[in-house]
ZADO-1210 file (C-alpha; in nm, 4 decimals, padded with zeros to 6 digits):
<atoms>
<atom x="09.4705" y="11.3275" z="11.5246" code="UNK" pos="1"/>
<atom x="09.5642" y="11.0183" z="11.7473" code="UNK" pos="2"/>
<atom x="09.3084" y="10.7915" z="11.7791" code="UNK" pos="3"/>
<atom x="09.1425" y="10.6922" z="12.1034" code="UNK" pos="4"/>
<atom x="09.2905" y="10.4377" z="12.2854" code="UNK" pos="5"/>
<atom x="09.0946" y="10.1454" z="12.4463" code="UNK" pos="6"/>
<atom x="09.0893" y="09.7860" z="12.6005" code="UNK" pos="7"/>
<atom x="08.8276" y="09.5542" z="12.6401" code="UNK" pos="8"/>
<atom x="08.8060" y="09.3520" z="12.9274" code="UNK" pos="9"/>
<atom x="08.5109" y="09.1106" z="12.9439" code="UNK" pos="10"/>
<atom x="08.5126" y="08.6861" z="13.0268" code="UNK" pos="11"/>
<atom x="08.3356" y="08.6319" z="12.7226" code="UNK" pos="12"/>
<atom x="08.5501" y="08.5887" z="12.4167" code="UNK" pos="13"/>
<atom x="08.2724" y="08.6401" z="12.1643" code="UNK" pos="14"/>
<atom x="08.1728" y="08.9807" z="12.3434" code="UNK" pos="15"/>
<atom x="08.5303" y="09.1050" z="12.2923" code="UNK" pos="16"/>
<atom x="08.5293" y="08.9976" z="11.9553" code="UNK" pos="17"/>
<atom x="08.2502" y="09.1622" z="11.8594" code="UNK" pos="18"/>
<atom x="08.3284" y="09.5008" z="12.0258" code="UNK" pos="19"/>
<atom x="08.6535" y="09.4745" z="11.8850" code="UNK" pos="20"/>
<atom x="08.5694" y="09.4344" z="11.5647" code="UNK" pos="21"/>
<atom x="08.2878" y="09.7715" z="11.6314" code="UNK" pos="22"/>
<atom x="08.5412" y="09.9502" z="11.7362" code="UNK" pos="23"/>
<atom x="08.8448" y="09.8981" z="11.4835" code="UNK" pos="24"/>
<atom x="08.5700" y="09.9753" z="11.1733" code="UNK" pos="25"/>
<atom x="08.6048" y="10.3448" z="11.3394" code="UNK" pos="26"/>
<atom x="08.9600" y="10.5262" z="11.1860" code="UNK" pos="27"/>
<atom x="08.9435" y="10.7395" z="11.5422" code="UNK" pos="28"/>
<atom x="08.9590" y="10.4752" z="11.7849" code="UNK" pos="29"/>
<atom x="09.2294" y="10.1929" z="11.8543" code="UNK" pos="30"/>
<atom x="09.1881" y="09.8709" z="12.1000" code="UNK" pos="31"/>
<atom x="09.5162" y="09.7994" z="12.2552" code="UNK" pos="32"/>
<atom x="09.4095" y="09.5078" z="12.4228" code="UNK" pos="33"/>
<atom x="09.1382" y="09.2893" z="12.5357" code="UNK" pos="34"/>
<atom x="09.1798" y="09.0704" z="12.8392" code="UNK" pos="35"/>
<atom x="08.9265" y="08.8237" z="13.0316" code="UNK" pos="36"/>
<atom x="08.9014" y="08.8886" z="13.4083" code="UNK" pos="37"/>
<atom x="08.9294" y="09.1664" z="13.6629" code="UNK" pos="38"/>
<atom x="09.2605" y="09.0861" z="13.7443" code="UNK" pos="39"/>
<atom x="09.4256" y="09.1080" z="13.3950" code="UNK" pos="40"/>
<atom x="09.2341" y="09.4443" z="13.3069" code="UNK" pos="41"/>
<atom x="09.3663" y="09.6008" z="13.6372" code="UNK" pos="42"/>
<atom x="09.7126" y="09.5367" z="13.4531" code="UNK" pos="43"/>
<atom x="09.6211" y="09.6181" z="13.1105" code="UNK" pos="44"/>
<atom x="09.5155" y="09.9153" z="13.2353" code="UNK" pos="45"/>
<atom x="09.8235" y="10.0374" z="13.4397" code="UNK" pos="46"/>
<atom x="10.0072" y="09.8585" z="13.1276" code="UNK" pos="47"/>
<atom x="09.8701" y="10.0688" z="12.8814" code="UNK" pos="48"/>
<atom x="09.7396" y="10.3621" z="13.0276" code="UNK" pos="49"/>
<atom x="09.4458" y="10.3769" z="12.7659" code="UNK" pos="50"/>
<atom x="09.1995" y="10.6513" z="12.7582" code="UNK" pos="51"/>
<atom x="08.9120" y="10.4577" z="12.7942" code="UNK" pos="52"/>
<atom x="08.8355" y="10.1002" z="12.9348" code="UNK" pos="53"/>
<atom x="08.5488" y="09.9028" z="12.8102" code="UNK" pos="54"/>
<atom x="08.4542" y="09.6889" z="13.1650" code="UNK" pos="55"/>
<atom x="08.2459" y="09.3690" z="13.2016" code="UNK" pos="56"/>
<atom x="08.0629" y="09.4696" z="13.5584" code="UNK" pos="57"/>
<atom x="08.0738" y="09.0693" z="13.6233" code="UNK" pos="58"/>
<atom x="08.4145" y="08.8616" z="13.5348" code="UNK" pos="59"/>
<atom x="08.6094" y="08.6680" z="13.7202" code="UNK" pos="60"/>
<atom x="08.8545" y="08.7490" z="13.9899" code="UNK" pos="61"/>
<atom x="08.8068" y="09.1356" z="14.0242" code="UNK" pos="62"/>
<atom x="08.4306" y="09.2993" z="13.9262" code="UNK" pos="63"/>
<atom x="08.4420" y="09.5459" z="13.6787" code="UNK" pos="64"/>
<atom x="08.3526" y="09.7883" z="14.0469" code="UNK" pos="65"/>
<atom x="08.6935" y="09.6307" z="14.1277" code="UNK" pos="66"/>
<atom x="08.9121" y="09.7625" z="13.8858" code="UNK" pos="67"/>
<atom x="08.7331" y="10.1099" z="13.8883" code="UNK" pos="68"/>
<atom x="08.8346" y="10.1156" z="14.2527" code="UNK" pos="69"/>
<atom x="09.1697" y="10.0259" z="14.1975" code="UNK" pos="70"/>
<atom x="09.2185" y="10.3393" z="14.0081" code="UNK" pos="71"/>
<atom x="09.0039" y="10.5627" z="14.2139" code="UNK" pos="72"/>
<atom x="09.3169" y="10.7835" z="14.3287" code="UNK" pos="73"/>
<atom x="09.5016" y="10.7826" z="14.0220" code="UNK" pos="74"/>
<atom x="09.5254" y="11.1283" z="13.8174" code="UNK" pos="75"/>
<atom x="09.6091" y="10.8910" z="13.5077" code="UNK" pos="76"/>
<atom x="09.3201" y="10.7092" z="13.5120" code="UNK" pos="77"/>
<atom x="09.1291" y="10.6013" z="13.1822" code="UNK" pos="78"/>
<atom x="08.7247" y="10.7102" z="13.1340" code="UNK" pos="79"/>
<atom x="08.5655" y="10.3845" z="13.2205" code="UNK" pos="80"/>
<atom x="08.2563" y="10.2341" z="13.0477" code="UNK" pos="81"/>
<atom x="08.0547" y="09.9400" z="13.2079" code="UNK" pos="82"/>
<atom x="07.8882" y="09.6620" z="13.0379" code="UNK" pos="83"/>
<atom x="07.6104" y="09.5438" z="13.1854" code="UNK" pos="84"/>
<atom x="07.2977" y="09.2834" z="13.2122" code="UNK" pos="85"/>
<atom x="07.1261" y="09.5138" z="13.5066" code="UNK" pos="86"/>
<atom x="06.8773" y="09.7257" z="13.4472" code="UNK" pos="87"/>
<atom x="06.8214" y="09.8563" z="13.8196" code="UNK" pos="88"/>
<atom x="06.8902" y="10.2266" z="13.9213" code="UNK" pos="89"/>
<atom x="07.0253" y="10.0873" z="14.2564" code="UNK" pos="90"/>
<atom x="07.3204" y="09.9493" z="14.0431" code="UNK" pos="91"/>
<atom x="07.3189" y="10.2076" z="13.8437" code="UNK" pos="92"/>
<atom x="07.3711" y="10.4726" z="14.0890" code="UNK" pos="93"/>
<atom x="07.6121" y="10.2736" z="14.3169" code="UNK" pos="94"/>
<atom x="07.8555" y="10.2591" z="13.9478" code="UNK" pos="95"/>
<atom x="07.8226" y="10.6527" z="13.8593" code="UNK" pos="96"/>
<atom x="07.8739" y="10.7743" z="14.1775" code="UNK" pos="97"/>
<atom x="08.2513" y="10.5944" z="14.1538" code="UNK" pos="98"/>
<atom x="08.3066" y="10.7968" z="13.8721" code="UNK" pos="99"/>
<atom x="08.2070" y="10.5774" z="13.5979" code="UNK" pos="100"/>
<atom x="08.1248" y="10.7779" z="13.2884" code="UNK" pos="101"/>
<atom x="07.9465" y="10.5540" z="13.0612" code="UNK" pos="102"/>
<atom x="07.6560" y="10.2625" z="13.1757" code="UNK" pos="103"/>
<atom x="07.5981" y="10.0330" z="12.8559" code="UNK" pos="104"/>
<atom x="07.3209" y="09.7613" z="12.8276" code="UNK" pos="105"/>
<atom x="07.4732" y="09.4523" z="12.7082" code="UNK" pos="106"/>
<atom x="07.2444" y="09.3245" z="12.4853" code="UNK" pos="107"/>
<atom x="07.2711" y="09.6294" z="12.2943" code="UNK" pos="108"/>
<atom x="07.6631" y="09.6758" z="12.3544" code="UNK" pos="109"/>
<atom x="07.7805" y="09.6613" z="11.9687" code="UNK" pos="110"/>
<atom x="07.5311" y="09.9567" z="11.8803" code="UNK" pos="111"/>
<atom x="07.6265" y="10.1793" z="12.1744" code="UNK" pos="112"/>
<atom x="07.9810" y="10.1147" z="12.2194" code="UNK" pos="113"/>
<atom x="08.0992" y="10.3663" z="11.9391" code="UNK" pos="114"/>
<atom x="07.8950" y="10.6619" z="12.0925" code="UNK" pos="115"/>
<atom x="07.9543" y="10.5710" z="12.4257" code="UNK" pos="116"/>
<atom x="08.3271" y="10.5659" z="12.3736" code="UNK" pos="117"/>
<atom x="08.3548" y="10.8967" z="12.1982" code="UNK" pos="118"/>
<atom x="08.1044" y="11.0687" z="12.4647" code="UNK" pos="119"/>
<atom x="08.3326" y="10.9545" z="12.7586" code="UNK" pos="120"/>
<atom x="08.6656" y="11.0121" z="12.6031" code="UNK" pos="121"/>
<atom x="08.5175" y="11.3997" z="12.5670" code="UNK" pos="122"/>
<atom x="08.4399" y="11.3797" z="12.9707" code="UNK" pos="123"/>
<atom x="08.0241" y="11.3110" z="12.9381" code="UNK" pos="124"/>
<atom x="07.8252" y="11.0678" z="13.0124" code="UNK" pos="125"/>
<atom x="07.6408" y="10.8076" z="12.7998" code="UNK" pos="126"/>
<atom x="07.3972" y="10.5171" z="12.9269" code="UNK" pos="127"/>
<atom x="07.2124" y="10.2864" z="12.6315" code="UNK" pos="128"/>
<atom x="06.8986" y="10.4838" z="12.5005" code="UNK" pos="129"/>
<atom x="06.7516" y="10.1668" z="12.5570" code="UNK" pos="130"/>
<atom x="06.7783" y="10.1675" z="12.9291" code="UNK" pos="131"/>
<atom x="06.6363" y="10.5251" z="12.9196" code="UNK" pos="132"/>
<atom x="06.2860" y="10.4228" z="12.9278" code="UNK" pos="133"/>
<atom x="06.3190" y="10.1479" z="13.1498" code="UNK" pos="134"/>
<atom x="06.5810" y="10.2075" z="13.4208" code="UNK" pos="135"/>
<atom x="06.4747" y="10.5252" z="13.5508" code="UNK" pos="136"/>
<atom x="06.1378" y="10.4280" z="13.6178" code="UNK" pos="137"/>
<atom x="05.8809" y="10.7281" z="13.5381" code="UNK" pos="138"/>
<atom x="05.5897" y="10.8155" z="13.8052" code="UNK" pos="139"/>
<atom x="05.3016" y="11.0820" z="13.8308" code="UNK" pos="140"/>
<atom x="05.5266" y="11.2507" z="14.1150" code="UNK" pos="141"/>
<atom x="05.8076" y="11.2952" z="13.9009" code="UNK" pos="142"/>
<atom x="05.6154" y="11.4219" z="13.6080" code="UNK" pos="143"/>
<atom x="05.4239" y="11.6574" z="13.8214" code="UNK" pos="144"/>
<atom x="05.7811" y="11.7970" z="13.9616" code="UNK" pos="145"/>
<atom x="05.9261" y="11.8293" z="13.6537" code="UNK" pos="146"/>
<atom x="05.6846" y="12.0859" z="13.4861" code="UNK" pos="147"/>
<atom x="05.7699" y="12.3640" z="13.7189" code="UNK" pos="148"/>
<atom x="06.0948" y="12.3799" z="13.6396" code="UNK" pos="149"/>
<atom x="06.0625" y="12.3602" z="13.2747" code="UNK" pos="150"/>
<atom x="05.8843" y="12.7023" z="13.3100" code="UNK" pos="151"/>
<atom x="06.1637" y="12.8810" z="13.4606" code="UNK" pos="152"/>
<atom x="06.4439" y="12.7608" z="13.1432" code="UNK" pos="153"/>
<atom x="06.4840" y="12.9849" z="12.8741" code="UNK" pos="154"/>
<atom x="06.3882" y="12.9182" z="12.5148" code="UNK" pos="155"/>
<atom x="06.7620" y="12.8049" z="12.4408" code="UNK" pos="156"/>
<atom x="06.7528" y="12.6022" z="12.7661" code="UNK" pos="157"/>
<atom x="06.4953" y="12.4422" z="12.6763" code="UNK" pos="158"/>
<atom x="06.5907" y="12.3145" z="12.3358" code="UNK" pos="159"/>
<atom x="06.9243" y="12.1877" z="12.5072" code="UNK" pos="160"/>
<atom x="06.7477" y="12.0063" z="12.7458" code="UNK" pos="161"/>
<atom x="06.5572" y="11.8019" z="12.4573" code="UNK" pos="162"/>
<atom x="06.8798" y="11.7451" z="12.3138" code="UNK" pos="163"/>
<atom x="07.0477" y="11.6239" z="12.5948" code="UNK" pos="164"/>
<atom x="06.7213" y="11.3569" z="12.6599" code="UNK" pos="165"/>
<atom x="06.8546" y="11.2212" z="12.2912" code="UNK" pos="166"/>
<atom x="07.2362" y="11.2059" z="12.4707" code="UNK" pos="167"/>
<atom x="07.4063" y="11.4490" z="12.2366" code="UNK" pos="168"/>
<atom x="07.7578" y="11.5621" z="12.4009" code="UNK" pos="169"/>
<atom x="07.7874" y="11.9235" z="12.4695" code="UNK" pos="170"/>
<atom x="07.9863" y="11.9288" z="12.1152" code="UNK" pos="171"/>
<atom x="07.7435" y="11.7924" z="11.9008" code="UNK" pos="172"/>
<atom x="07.4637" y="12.0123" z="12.0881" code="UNK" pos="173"/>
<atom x="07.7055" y="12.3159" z="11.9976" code="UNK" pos="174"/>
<atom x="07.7415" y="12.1734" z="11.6268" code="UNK" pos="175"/>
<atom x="07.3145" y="12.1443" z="11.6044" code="UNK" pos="176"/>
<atom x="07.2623" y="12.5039" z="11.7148" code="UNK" pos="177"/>
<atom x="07.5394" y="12.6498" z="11.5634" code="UNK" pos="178"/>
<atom x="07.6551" y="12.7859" z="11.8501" code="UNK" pos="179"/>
<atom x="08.0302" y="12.7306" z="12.0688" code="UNK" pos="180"/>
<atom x="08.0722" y="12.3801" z="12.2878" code="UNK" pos="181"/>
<atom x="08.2222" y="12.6748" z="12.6009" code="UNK" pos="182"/>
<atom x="07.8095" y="12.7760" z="12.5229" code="UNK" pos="183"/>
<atom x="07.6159" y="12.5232" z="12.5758" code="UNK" pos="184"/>
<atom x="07.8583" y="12.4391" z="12.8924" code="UNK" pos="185"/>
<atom x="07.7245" y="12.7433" z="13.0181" code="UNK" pos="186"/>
<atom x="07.3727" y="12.6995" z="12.9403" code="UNK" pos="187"/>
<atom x="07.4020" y="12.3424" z="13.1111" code="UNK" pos="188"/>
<atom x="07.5157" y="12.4858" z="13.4110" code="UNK" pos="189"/>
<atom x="07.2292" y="12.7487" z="13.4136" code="UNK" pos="190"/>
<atom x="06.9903" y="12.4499" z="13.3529" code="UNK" pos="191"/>
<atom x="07.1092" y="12.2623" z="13.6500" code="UNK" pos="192"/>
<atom x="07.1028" y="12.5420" z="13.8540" code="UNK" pos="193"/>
<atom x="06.7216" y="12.6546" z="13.7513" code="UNK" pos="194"/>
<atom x="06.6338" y="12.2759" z="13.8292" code="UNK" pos="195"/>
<atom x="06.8043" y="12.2317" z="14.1327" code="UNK" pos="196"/>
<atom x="07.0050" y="11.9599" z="14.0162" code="UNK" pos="197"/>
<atom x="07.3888" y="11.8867" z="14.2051" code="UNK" pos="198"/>
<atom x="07.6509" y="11.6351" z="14.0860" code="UNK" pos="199"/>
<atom x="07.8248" y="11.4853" z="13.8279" code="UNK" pos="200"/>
<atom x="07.5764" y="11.3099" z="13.6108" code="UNK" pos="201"/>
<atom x="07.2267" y="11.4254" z="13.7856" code="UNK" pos="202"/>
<atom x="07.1420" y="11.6306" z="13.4836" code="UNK" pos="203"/>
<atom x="07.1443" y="11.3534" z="13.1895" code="UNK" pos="204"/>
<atom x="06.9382" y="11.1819" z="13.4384" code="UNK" pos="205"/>
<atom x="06.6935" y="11.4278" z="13.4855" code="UNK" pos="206"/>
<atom x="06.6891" y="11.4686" z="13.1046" code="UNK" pos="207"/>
<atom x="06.6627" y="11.0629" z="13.0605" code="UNK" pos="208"/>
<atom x="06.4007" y="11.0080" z="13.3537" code="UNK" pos="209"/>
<atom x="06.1452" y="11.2838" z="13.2438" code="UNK" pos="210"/>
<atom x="06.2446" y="11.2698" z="12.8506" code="UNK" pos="211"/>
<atom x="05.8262" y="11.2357" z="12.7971" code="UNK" pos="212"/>
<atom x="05.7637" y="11.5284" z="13.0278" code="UNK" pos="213"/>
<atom x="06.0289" y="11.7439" z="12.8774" code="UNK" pos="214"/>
<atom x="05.9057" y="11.6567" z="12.4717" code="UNK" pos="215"/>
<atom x="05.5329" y="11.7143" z="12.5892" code="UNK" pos="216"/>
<atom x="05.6181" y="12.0098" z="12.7224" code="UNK" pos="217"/>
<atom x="05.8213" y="12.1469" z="12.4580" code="UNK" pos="218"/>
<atom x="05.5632" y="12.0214" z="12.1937" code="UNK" pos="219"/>
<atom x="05.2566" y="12.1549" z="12.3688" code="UNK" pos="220"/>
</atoms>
């Protein structure tokens, strides 16, 4: 199996260091290069053609929003991962709609970065557990909204749902119930559908912004 193919691209030498090193402990995964501004990863990355890139949103030169634009035509483009110090939805929002698949906290970047890269390489989405509870913030409203729609998922939806709140791919949902990855696709799309959820990513953040709502309600 060839083993996923990454760069690093952040103005902090000690960052890179240390998410190299996380990375290259993992046999799967290979980092091809790491680089310290926008303008170099914007090369490393047509260079290299990686699979994913692991992007500073701050560095000099070019923003890590930068070099995502750069590539937002290109069919070849890597899945892109963002490092961040933000914990606001507005940024957060503004980076996934571009097409960004993964949103990592910083300060928590050498715990994450090993999930997040193997959850993006597959074509999900991953965002620090640790900005779950805090960058989606919860109100009665939502909470209140949720419920209803809980009601209307089947049994099987339901325990997907709870597994997506703990950011399980599809694939390692499929490998917990024992049942086929093509599956649970299906049963995420009926999910969506029974919640009235459109676009890319508006599901794990349904999951992630009512994760006390959903475990309540499937505990109750």
């Amino acid at each position: 199996m060839n083993p996923i193919k990454i760069i690093i691209a952040d103005d902090h030498p000690l960052v890179r260091s240390g998410l190299r090193e996380a990375i290259e402990r993992e046999r799967d995964m290979f980092v091809l290069e790491e680089v310290g501004d926008g303008r170099e990863a914007v090369k490393s990355v047509r260079r290299h053609r990686p699979d994913v890139a692991v992007l500073d949103i701050e560095m000099p030169y070019l923003s890590g929003v930068d070099v995502v634009r750069a590539f937002r035509d290109d069919e070849n483009a890597p899945q892109f991962i963002m490092l961040t110090i933000h914990r606001s939805e507005e940024v957060f929002r503004t980076v996934m709609a571009m097409g960004v698949h993964g949103y990592i906290l910083k300060e928590s970047a050498i715990t994450d970065v090993v999930n997040g890269i193997r959850t993006v390489f597959e074509g999900e989405y991953f965002v620090s557990p640790v900005l779950a509870a805090g960058l989606f913030q919860q109100n009665s409203t939502a909470a209140t909204a949720a419920a209803p729609g809980l009601n209307d998922l089947t049994p099987t939806e339901q325990k997907i749902l709870a597994l997506i709140t703990e950011n399980l791919t599809t694939r390692a949902i499929a490998e917990k119930l024992n049942i086929s990855p093509r599956t649970v696709t299906h049963h995420r799309e009926n999910i969506s559908a029974k919640l009235g959820l459109k676009g890319s990513y508006t599901l794990l953040r349904y999951a992630l912004e009512n994760q006390s709502v959903i475990k309540h309600f499937l505990n109750s």
